[in-house]
C-alpha positions in Angstrom: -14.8 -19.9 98.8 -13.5 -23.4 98.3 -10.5 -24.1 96.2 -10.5 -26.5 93.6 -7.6 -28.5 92.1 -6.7 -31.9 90.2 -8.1 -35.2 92.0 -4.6 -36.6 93.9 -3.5 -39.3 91.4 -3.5 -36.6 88.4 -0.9 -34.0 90.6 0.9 -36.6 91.2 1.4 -38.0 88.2 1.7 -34.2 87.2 4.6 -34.0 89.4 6.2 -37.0 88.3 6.1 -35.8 84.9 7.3 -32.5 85.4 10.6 -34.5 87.2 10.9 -36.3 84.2 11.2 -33.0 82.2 13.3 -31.5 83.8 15.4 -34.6 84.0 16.0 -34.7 80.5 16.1 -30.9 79.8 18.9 -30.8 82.0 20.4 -33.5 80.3 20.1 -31.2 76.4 21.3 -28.6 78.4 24.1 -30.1 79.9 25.2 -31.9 77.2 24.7 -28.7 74.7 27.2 -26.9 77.0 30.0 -29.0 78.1 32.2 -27.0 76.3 31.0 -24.0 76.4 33.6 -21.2 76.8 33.9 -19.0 80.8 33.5 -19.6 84.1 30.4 -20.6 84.6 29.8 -22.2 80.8 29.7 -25.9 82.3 26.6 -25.3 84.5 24.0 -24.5 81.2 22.9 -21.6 82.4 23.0 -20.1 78.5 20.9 -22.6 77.1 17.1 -22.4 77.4 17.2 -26.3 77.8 18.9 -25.3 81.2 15.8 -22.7 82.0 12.9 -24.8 80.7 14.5 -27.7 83.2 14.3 -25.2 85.7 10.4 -24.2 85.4 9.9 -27.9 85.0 11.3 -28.5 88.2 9.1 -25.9 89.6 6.5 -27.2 88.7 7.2 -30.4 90.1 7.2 -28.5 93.2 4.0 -26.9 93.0 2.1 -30.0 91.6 3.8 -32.1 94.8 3.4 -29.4 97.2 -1.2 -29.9 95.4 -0.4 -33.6 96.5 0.4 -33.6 99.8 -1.9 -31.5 100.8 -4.5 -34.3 100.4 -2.4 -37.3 100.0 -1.1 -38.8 103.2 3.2 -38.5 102.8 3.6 -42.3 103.0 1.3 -43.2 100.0 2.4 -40.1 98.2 6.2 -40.6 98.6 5.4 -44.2 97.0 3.4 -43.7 94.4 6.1 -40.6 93.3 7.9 -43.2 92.2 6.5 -43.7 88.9 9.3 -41.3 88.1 11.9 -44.5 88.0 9.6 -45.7 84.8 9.6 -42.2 83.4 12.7 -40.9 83.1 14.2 -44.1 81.9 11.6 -44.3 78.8 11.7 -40.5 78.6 15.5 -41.1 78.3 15.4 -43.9 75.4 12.8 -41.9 73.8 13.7 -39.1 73.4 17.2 -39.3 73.9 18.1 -42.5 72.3 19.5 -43.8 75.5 19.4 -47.7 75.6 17.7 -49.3 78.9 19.5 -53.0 79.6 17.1 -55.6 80.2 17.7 -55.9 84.1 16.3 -52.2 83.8 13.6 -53.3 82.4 12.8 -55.9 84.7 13.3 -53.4 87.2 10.5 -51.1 85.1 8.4 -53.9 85.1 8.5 -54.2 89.0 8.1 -50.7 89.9 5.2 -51.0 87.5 3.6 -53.9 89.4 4.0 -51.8 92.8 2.3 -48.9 91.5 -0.2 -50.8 90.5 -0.9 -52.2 93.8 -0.3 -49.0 95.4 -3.3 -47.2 93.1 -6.3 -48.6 95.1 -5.4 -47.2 98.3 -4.8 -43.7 96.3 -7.8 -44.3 94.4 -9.6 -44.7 98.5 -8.8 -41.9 99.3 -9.6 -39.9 96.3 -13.1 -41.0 97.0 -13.0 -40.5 100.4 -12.3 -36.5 100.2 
């Protein structure tokens, strides 16, 4: 019986999200518990912003382990890094952080790589 699972640019893109996440429930949850009381209060591991980053870093996991598996590691390892345009938007969205304008030129430029990179993923997508 043959397995079936997301074409290669959607698990990784799922995976990059997923990093995101769990990038900024890590952030609620660290920032929720900075002063939380005990011995172990600093790392968050009383808030569910803690444990929902967890899972989503799980996931990352298993959505990047779905990639690889069809993806060669070279194009893959590239193209995962869509995450440096997430998690700085995710950040100012959601977060109210404020992204400098030599970030955003750097946005801009990991856009216009990833853009380049999607017709070789998009080759081999077809190809398998």
């Amino acid at each position: 019986m043959e397995s079936r699972s997301f074409p290669p640019a959607i698990t990784l893109l799922l995976s990059a999200s997923f990093v995101a996440a769990s990038e900024i429930l890590l952030k609620l949850g660290a920032s929720a518990s900075k002063e939380a009381p005990g011995v172990l209060g600093w790392t968050g591991l009383d808030s569910p912003w803690v444990w929902g980053g967890i899972v989503a870093v799980v996931l990352s996991f298993v959505t990047w382990l779905s990639a690889i598996r069809t993806l060669p590691l070279s194009l893959a390892f590239l193209a995962s890094n869509v995450i440096h345009i997430l998690v700085p938007i995710s950040s100012w969205l959601i977060l109210g952080e404020t992204i400098s304008s030599k970030r955003w030129v750097g946005i801009t430029l990991v856009l216009v790589g990833l853009i380049i990179l999607a017709k070789p993923v998009a080759q081999t997508e077809e190809s398998s």
